[in-house]
C-alpha positions in Angstrom: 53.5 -15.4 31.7 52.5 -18.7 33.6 49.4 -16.5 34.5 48.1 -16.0 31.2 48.8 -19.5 30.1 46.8 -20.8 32.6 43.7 -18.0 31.6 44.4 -18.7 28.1 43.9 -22.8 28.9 40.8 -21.9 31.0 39.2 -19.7 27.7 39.6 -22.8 25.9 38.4 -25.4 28.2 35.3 -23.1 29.1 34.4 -23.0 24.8 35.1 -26.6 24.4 33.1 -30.1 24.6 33.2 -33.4 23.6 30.3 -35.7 22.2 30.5 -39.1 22.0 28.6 -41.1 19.8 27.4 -44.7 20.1 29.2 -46.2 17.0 32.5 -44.5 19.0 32.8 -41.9 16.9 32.8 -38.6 18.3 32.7 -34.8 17.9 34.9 -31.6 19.4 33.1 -28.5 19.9 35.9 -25.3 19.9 34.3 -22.3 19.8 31.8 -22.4 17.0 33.5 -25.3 15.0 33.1 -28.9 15.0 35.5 -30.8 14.8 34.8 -34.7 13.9 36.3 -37.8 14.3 36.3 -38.6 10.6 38.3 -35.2 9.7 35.5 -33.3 8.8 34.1 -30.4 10.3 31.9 -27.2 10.7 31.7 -24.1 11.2 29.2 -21.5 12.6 29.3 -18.1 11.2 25.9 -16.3 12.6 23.0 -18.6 12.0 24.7 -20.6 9.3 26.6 -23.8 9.7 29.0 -24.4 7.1 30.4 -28.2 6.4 33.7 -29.2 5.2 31.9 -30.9 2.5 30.1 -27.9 0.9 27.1 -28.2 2.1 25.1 -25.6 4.8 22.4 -25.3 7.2 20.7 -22.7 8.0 19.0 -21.8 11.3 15.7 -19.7 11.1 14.1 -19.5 14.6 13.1 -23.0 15.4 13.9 -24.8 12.1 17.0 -25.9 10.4 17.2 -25.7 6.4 19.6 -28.0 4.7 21.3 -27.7 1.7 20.3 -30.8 0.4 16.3 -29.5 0.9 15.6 -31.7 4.0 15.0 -29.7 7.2 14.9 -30.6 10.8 12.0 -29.3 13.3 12.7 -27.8 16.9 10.1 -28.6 19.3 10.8 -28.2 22.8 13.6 -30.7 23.6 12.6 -33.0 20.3 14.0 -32.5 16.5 11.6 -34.0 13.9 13.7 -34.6 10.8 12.0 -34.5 7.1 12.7 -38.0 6.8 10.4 -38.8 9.7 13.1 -39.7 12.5 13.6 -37.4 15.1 16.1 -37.0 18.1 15.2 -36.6 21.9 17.3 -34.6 24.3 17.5 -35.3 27.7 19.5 -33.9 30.0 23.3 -34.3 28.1 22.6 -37.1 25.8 20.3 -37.1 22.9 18.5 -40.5 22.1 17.9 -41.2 18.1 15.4 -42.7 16.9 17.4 -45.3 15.3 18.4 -46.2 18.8 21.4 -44.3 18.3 22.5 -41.9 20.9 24.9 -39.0 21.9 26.1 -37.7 25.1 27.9 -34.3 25.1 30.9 -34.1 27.7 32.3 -30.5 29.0 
């Protein structure tokens, strides 16, 4: 029984991360839901994202498709956003164009 606690604990550890955000907020990844630091969350079923608030996203190769009829861009290691910001990723942090950044923690 100890046995398969411990390979259950290691499952979970190995499908998890953390991001941390700089206003101190922060996000668990479990699996394919996010869980966030204001209660909310979503959760990934295929290329779909589905938000606690109602809304969706939906991933078609290299672009994502908002509910709300914005969109984000994927180019290389950049995300261009319909409003004209964008978000760098480097490494494990992404940088924000708003100065804002992200760091992703296993």
């Amino acid at each position: 029984m100890r046995k398969l606690i411990f390979v259950i604990l290691a499952i979970f550890i190995a499908n998890s991360e953390t991001i941390w955000h700089s206003d101190g907020s922060y996000t668990d990844k479990i699996g394919d839901t996010h869980y966030h630091s204001d209660g909310s969350y979503t959760d990934k079923i295929g290329d779909t994202y589905y938000h606690s608030n109602g809304g969706y996203t939906d991933k078609i190769g290299d672009t994502f498709y908002h509910s709300d009829g914005s969109y984000t861009d994927k180019i290389g290691d950049t995300y261009y956003h319909s409003d004209g910001s964008y978000t760098d990723k480097i490494g494990d942090t992404y940088y924000h164009s708003d100065g804002s950044y992200s760091i992703i923690m296993p």
